[in-house]
N, C-alpha and C positions, 0 to 999 in steps of 0.2 A: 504494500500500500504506500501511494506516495506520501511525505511527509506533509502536503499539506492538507492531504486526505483525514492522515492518521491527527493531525490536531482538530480536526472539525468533527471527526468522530468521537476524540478527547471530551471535547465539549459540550455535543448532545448528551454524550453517556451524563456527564454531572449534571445539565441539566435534570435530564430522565432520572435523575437519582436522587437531585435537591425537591422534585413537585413533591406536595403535600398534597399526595392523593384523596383522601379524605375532605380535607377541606375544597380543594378544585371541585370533588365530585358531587359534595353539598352544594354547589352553586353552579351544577351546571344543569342541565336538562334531564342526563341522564341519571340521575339519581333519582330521581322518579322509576327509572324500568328496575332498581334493586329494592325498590320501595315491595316487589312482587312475588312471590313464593313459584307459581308455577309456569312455565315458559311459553306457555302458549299465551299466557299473561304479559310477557317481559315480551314478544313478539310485537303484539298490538300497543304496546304501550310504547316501545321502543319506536315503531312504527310514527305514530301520533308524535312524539318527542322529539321526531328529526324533522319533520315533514313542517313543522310550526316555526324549525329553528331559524329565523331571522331577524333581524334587529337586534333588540334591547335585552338581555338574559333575563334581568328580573321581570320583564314584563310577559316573556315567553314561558318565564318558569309559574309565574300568578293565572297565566290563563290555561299551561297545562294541567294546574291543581286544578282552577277549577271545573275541566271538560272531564278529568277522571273524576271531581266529586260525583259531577252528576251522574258519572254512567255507575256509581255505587263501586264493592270490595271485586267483583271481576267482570272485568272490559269483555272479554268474553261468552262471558255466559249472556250479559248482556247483549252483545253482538249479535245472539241467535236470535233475538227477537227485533227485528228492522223497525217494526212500529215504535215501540219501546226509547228504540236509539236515536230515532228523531225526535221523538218524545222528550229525553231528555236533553238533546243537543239544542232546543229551541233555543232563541235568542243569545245563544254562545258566539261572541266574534272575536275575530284578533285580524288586526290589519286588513287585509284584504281576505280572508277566508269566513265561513258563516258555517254555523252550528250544521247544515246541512250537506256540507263540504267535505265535513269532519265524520259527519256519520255515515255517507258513502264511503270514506276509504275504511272506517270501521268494518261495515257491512261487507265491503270487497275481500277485503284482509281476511277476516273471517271464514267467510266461505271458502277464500282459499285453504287455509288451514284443515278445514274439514273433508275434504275432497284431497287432499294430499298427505295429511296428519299435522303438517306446522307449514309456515312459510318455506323455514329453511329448505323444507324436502323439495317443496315446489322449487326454489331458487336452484338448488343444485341438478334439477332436470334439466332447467331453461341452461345451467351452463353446460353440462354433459350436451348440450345436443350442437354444442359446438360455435364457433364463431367467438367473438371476443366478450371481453366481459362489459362492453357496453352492449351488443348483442342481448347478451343475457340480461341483464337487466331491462334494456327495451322491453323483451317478452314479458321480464317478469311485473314490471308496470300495468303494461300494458293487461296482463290478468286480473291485477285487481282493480285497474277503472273498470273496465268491464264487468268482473262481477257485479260490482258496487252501483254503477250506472255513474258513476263519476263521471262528470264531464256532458254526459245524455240527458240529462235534465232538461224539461222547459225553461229558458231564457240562461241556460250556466253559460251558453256563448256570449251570450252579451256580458258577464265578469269576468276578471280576470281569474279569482280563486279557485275552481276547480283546475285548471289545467296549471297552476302553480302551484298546487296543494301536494301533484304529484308528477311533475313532470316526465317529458319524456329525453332521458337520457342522449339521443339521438342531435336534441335542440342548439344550438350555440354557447348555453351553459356549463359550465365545469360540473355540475349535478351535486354540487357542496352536500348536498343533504339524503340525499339517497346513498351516497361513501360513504357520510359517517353514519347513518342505520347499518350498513354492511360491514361497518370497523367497529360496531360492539357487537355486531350479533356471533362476525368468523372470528377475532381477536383471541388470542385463550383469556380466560378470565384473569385479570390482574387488579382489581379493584375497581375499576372502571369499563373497559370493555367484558363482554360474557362468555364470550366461546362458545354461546350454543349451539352456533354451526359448526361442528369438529368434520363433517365432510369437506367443507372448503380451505380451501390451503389457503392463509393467510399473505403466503407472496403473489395472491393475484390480485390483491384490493388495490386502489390508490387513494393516495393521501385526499385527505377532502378539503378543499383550499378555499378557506377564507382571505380576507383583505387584512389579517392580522397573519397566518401563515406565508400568505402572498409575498407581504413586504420582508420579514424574515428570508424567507426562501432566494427572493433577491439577492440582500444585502451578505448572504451567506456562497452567495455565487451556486447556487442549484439551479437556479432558474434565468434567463434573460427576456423571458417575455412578457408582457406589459396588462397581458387579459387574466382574465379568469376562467380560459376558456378549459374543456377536456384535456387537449392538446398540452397546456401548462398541469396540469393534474400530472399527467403520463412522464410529463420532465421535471419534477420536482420527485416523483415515486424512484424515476431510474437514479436520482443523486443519489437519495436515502437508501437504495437497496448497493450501492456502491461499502454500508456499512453493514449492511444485514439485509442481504437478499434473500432469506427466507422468511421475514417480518421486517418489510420497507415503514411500513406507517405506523412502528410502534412509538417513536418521534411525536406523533401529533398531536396528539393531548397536550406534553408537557410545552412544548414549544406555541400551542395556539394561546394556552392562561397565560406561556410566558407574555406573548404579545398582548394580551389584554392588558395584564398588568401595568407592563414596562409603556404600552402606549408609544409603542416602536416611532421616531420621528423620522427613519429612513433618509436619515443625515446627520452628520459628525455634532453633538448637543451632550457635553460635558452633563450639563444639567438631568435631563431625562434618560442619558442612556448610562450614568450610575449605579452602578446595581446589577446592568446587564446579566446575565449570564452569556452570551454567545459575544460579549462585546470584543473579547482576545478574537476573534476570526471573523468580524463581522468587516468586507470590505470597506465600509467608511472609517474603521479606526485600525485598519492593516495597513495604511499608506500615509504616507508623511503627510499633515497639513498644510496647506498651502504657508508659505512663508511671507511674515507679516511684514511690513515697509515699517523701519523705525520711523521718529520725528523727526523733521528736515533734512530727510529723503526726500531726493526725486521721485516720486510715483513713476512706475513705467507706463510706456504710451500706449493706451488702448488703440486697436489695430482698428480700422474704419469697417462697418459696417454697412449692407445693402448694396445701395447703388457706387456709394465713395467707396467701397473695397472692393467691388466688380473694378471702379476706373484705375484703383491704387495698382492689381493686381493685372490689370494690363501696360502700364507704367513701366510697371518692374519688369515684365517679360522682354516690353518695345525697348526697353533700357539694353536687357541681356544679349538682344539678338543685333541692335548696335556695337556692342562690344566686341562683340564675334568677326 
């Protein structure tokens, strides 16, 4: 491994070592699916808990308490009955999604589960039957709108929330929230992710890229490109498995609170970046800072800009080829 390999692996390892799992996991979403004894429980909840995750954490984490209050002690059992689940989903909203949104993918979910024995069974069909694992996941989306009638509703076209509630992997987005449903469910359990897909091999997930992993992933040189597209997923998973290609996105967790926390400023900020953990290898503080001009120094001459350094840099050339 090259050495500059072997120091940036140095430093996820401490990071992944410093996270206070417990407390991260109190305040993230997913603490909710260990709130749950049976896994076809921790499926659906799991489910609901990724699919909701955007924006504000507290505010994701207050409205997922309370769509599991109302469906009562099992999401599930609930689930079998469709009246029921609408029933209780009335007037539930977060953002752009509505209690009805919520209780199609319930419904969808569900049925899968019964017709397959868990999701997981069903996920691991759609990928045995080949093609990649956006493929797979396509299909396996695309089974539980279906079920659920997600999306087929009278007037759900004219919102945006059913078809963001569960997207299709297929789309322009990096699918943030369907990776990480797939990075607790195959993950082995380690406090935070569950492992209870032990059919799926863990080195086919990708990392699930937020604009807090994003800018990390950067400034750490995994990544050089500017979206959050799929495509940036797939090059930020092949850096991380440059350290452990058998579990690339076990990184994720601690590295995304890292970025909550720290409030990454994705440039050289003595101030904020403090504390760092990734700050020893992070490219804005691996290179010399620009060097300051004392007082009563000459400042050097900013080079012309636009049009004056289009005419400057013809100048210089009609100058060179004079000389000649």
């Amino acid at each position: 491994m090259a050495a500059g390999d072997a120091a940036l692996k140095r430093t996820l390892d401490a990071v992944r070592s410093r996270c206070d799992v417990a407390a991260r996991r109190a305040s993230d979403p997913v603490g909710f699916v260990h709130g749950y004894a049976d896994p076809l429980d921790q499926e659906l909840v799991a489910l609901l808990a990724s699919s909701i995750a955007f924006g504000n954490v507290k505010t994701i984490r207050a409205k997922l308490g309370d769509a599991l209050r109302r469906l009562g002690p099992s999401p599930r059992l609930a689930a079998d009955d469709a009246l029921l689940v609408f029933q209780r989903l009335d007037g539930w909203v977060h953002r752009v999604f509505r209690g009805e949104d919520l209780a199609r993918l319930l419904i969808g979910a569900r049925r899968l589960q019964r017709a397959h024995g868990s999701l997981g069974a069903r996920f691991e069909d759609d990928l045995a039957k080949g093609g990649s694992l956006r493929e797979a996941l396509a299909r396996f989306t695309t089974a539980i709108r279906d079920a659920g009638g997600l999306g087929s509703s009278p007037g759900s076209a004219l919102r945006r929330g059913p078809a963001h509630l569960l997207p299709d992997p297929r789309g322009a987005s990096g699918s943030k929230r369907l990776l990480l449903f797939l990075r607790w469910m195959v993950r082995p359990a380690d406090g935070v992710d569950l492992g209870l897909w032990s059919g799926v091999a863990p080195a086919v997930l990708l990392c699930p890229v937020d604009t807090h992993i994003h800018k990390l992933s950067r400034n750490l040189g995994l990544t050089r490109r500017a979206d959050l597209s799929w495509e940036t997923a797939e090059e930020i998973t092949r850096g991380l498995a440059r350290f452990d290609p058998a579990d690339p996105v076990k990184y994720d967790f601690s590295l995304c609170h890292l970025g909550m926390l720290q409030r990454c400023p994705s440039r050289r900020d003595a101030s904020r970046c403090e504390g760092c953990g990734v700050m020893p290898v992070c490219r804005h503080w691996s290179r010399a800072p620009a060097k300051a001009v004392r007082a009563g120094e000459p400042k050097p001459r900013n080079m012309p800009r636009g049009p004056a350094a289009r005419g400057a840099r013809v100048e210089r050339v009609s100058a060179r080829a004079v000389r000649r």
